[in-house]
N, C-alpha and C positions, 0 to 999 in steps of 0.2 A: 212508391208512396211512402212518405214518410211516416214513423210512427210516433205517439203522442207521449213519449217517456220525455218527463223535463229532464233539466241536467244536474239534477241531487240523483234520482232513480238512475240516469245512463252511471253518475259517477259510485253506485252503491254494486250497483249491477256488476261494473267494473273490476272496484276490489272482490267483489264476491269472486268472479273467475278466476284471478290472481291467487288467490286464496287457495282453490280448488287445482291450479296449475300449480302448486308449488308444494304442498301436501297429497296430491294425489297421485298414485304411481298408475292407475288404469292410462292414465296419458303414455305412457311407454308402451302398451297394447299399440300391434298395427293399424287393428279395428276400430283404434277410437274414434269417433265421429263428431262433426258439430250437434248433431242430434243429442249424443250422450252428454256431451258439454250441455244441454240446456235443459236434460235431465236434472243434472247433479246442482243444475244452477234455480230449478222449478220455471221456467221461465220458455219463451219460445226460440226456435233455434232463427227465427230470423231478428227478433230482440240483440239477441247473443250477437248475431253476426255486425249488426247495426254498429255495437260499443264497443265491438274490436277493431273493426275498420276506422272508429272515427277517435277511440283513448291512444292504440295501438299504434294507428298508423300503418294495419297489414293485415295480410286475410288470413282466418283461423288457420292454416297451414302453415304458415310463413311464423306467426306465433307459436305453435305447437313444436316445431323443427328447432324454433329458437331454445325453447324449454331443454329438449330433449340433447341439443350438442350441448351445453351448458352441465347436464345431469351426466352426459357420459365422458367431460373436462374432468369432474369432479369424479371421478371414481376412476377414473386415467392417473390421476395426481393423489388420490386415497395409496398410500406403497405399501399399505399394510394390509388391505382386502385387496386391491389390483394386484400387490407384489406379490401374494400368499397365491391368487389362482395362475400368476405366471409362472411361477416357481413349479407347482404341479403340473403344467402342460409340458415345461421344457424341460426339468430338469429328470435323471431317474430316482425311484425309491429307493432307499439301502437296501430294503427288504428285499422283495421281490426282482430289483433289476429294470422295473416295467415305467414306462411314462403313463402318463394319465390316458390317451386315447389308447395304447397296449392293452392296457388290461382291462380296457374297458372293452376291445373287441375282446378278448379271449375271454370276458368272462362273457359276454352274446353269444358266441359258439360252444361255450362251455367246453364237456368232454365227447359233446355229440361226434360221434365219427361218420354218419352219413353226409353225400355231399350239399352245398348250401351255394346259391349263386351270389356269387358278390356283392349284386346289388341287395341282397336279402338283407345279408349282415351289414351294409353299411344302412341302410335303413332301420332294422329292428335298432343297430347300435346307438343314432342320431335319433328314434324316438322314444328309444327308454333310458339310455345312458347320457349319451354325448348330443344336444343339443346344439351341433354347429356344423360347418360348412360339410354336407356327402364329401367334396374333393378331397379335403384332408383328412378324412376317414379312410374312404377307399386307399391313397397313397402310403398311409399306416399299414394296411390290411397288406397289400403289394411289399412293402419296403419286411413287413412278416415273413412272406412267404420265399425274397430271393434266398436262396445259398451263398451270395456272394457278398452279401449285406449282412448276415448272420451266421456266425461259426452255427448255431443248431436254429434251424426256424423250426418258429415256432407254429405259424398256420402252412400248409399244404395245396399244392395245385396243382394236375396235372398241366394243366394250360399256359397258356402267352402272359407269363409273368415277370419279360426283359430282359436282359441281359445286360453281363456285365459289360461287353462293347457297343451297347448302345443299341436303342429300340424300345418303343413303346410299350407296354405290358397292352393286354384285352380287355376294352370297356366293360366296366363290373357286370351291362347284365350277360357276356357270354362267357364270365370265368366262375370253376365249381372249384369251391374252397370249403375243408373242413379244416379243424385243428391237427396236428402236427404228432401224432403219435409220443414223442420225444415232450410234449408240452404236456401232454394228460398225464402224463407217470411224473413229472417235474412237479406241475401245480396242483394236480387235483386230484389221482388217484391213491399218493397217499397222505393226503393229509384229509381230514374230517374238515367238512367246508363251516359246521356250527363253530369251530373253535376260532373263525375270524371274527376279524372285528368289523362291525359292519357301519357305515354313515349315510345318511340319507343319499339318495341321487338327485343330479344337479337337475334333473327336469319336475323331482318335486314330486313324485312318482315313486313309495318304495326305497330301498336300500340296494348299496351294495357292499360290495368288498372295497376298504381303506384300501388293504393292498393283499397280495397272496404270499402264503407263507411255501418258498418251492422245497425240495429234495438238497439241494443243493446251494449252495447262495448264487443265483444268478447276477448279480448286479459284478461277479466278479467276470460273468462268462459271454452276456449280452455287449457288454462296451458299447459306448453312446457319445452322442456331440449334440450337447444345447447350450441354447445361451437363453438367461433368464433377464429382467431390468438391474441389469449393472452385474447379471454373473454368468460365469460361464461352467460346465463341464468337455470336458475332453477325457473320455473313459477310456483304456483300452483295453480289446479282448482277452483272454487267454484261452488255453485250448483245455477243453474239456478234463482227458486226462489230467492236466495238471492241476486242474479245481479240485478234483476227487481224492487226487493224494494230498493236496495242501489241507482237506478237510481232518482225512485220516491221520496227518502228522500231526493235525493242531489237537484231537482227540489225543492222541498218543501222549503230547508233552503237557496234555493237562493233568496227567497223571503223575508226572514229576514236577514237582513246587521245586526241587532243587535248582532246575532251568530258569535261568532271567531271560529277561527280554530280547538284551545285546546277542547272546548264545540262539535262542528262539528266532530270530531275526534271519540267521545264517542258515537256520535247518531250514525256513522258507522262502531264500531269494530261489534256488531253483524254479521253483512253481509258478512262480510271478514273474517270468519272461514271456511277452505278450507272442501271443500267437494268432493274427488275422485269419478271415475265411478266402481271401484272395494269395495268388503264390507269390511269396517278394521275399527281401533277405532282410535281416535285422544286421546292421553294420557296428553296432555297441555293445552286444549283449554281454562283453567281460566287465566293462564299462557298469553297465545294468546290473549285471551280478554285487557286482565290488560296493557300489549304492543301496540295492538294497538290503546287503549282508548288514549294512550299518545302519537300517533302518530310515534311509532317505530314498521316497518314493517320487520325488518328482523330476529325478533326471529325463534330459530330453530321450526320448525315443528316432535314433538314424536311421531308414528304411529304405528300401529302393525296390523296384518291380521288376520284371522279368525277360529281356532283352535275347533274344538270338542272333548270333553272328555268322553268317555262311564268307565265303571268300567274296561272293559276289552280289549280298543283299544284307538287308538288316531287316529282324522282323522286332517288334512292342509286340509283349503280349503283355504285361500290365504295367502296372506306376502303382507308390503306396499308396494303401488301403485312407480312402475316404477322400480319396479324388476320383473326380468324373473321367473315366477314362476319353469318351469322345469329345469335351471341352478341354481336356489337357494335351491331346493327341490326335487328334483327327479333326478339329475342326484348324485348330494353329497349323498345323503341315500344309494342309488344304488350302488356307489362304494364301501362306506362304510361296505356293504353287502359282500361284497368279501373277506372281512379280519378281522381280531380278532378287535371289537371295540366297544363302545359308541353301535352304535345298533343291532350289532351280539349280546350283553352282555344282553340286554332288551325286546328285539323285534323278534317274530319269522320270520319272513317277513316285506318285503315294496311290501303293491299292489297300482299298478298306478288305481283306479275306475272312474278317471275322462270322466265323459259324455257329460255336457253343456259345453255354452258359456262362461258365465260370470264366473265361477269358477271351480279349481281344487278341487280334491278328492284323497290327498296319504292316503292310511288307513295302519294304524301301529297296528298289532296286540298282546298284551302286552303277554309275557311269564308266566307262571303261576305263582300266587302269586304277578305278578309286581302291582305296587300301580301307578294309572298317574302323582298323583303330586310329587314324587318322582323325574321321569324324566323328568317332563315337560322342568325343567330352560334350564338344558342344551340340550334339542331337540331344546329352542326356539332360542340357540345362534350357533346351528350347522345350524338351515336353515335359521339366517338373521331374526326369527319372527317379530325384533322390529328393528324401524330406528330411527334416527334422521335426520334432513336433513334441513338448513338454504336457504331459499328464497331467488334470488339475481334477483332484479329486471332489468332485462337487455331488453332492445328492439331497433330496429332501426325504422328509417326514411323509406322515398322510394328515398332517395339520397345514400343511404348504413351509415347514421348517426349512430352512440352507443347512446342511449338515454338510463339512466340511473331514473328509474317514480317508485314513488310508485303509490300504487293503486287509492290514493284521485288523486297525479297529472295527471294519467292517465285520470280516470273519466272524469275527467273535458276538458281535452284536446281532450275526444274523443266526449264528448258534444257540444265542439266548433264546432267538423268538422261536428257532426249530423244535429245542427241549420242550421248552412253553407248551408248545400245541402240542407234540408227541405226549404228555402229562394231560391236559386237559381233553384228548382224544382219549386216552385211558380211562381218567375220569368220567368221561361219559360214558365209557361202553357199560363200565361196570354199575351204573345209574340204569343202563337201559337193560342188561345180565340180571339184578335184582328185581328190576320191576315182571321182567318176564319171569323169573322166581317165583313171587309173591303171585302172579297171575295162574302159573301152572298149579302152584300148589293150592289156589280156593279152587281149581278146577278138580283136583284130587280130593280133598274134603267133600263137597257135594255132589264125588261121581257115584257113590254107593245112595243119595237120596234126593235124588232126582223128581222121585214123585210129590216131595212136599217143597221143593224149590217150585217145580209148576203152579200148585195150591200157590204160594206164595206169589207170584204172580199175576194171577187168577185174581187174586183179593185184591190186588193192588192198583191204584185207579192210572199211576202213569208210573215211568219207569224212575223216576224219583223215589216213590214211594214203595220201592222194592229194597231198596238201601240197607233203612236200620231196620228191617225184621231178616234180612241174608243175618246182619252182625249179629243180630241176637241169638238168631237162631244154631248158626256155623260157628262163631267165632271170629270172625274176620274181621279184618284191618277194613278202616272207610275205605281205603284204594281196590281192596280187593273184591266188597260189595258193588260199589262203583262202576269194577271194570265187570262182576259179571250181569249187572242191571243192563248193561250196552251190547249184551251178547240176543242172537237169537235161541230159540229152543233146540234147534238143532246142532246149535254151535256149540251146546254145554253136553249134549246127550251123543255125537257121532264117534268119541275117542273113547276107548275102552279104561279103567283103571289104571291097568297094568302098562299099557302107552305114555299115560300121562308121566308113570311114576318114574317109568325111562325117562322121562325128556327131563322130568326134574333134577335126576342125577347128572345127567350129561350140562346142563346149566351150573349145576355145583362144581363139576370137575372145572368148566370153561373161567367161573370165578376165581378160583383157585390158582387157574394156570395165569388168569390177569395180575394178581396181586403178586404176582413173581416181577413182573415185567414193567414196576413201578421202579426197580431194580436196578435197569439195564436199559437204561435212554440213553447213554451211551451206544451199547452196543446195538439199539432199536436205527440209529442215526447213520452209524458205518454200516449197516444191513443195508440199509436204501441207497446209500451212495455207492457200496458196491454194486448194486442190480443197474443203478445208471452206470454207471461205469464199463460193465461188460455186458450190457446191452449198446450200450453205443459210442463206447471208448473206441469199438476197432474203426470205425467209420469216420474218426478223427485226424 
């Protein structure tokens, strides 16, 4: 049946929707309805439907879809809010080393060391943090936890978490994952977590960490590969040991101004020869040396993986770091196998042997009379054995900035934020040292009269109004009435004098011994990287 709106009313009705499509962002909700539309519009939702189908030309879904790829064109083509949240997804932070889903799982698991099932944390992480697909969540969480992906991981499993020759990790809800021991002492154990910076969270919900301020500068130690719109990084590792001493050397020569940078340069190309978590050779590294001595960081990186040669077989146990061992080497062989070639011609078989973790095992058995070096060249150019591959120091900010650092500017910039915090971590103890002061000591004042503090009480109609007759009465600071208005009766009468007046001294000595220690941020900074260091330098 048709309805009785002329066509001034269908064409008012019209713009009204328009209107309401084009300023109103509830349209981007799943749940939007024609119903709600004819809410916003006062009108009925079969009116509404009536002037869409016949101004339109198509049924409120069909319009609504239209709106919506239109609004997500423009915000595809926006490069400066789209390029700023790409930038944080792909690229890492100076800071901390960490992409935006890292540290957004590790701060979910925090420093909890009990176990958590995967799907926990990919859940808590996508409803309080991360807001987007579980898959790519869990494969963060996974890509955390291999050894063969990370010189130090950072979260822990005992479980089916893949390997480096190939095989699927365990569906999140049968794998228990806490954080990484090596990551609580890095991020969070010593650094005071009030001293971050904190930015709202993308679900609108609460705060988090911009980024983590670690023990160490991770971003020198994690090594990363993203690409952002129109940028790239290609990071690479180095080995723990040699972050600890490149720390301690840059400490050391900040104490000589006489040192320039050319000189400086050469005390740190040592330390900055990458060191991967997979076994393979570095075929440049005088090459590297000699580069970075003069302060040029972006020579190519030559690498090659880890080949065995018997009289009578050739085994792969890896290819360089940040290639797929089973798509560079076992799936190529494999095909290979099926038709007249290269290793039908050499090779009785390809067997897959692989068992551990940390390495593959193809074993190529030679045909009688085959010699290995014969075939080696070209087996090493059919699976990829050797790379090259140039370093592009890319990182962002936690405003989604491209910061473009070599390793010395790095260093240095993530020393700035280490001091920082070690300063402002002092700063607050000794904020929260005086407040317990001032607290212990009105508890000293009013422990010999106790029975006219109760009176006072007694008279007083809320604990408000116990405040200023404490001050008047005691002496006391507003803070120190304050905090004993919030105490109970038992809480001001169970500690004897002569307790209180211990704990006051021992607070005084504890001040005392802070204010030394504004001193020695320096020496506060090599204290923690030494305890990383020989705690988990020999494991390197």
């Amino acid at each position: 049946k048709q309805s009785r709106l002329g066509e001034p009313d269908k064409q008012a009705l019209y713009d009204k929707i328009q209107q309401i499509l084009a300023n109103s962002k509830e349209i981007f909700d799943t749940d939007f309805s024609l119903q709600r539309l004819a809410d916003l519009t006062e009108t009925s939702y079969k009116k509404v439907s009536q002037v869409i189908n016949e101004k339109a030309g198509c049924n409120f879904n069909n319009l609504i879809n239209e709106y919506r790829v239109k609004e997500a064109c423009r915000r595809m083509n926006d490069t400066e809010q789209y390029g700023k949240y790409t930038i944080l997804e792909a690229l890492p932070n100076y800071i901390d080393g960490l992409r935006l889903v890292h540290r957004r799982i590790l701060v979910t698991i925090g420093d909890n060391t009990e176990r958590i099932k995967g799907a926990a944390v990919v859940g808590d992480c996508m409803h309080q943090y991360h807001p987007h697909g579980d898959g790519g969540i869990y494969d963060a969480v996974i890509r955390l936890c291999q050894p063969f992906n990370q010189c130090q991981p950072l979260v822990y499993s005992e479980g089916n978490i893949g390997a480096y020759g190939g095989g699927d990790p365990a569906a999140p809800r049968y794998l228990d994952v806490t954080s990484a021991e090596f990551a609580r002492d890095v991020y969070f154990n010593y650094t005071n977590q009030k001293t971050l910076v904190y930015v709202p969270r993308e679900t609108g919900k609460g705060v988090e960490p911009a980024y983590l301020i670690p023990v160490i500068p991770m971003a020198l130690l994690t090594g990363s590969q993203g690409i952002a719109i129109g940028f790239r990084s290609v990071l690479p590792h180095l080995n723990l040991n040699s972050v600890c001493d490149l720390v301690m050397k840059y400490i050391n020569l900040r104490h000589h101004n006489s040192i320039n940078c050319k000189t400086a340069y050469k005390e740190y190309a040592k330390y900055l020869i990458p060191d991967y978590p997979v076994a393979g050779l570095i075929l440049n590294e005088q090459e590297l040396l000699d580069d970075y001595s003069e302060g040029r960081f972006d020579t190519s990186l030559v690498s090659c993986g880890v080949m065995e040669l018997h009289p009578n077989k050739i085994n792969i146990r890896t290819i360089p770091f940040g290639q797929d061992f089973s798509k560079c080497v076992k799936q190529p062989l494999g095909q290979l196998t099926k038709k007249a070639s290269f290793v039908t011609s050499n090779f009785t078989e390809v067997l897959d042997l692989t068992t551990g973790k940390m390495m593959g095992d193809v074993e190529l058995p030679l045909k009688r009379g085959g010699d290995p070096f014969e075939v080696l060249d070209t087996l090493k150019k059919t699976v990829r054995f050797t790379m090259s591959r140039a370093p592009i120091w890319n990182f962002c900010n936690h405003e989604g900035k491209l910061l473009c650092m070599d390793p010395i500017t790095l260093l240095d910039a993530w020393y700035q934020m280490r001091t920082a915090s070690i300063v402002s971590d002092l700063k607050q103890t000794n904020v929260d040292l005086f407040n317990e002061y001032r607290e212990l000591t009105a508890l000293v004042v009013i422990a010999d009269n106790t029975n006219k503090v109760l009176r006072i009480f007694k008279e007083a109609e809320n604990k408000e109004a116990t405040i200023q007759p404490l001050c008047q009465a005691f002496g006391l600071s507003q803070y120190q009435a304050k905090f004993l208005s919030r105490l109970q009766m038992h809480q001001i009468t169970h500690q004897g004098k002569a307790e209180l007046v211990a704990k006051v001294e021992d607070v005084k000595k504890r001040i005392n011994n802070l204010q030394h220690q504004f001193g020695r941020v320096d020496e506060i900074v090599s204290e923690q990287v030494l305890k990383i260091k020989e705690k988990y330098g020999k494991k390197c």
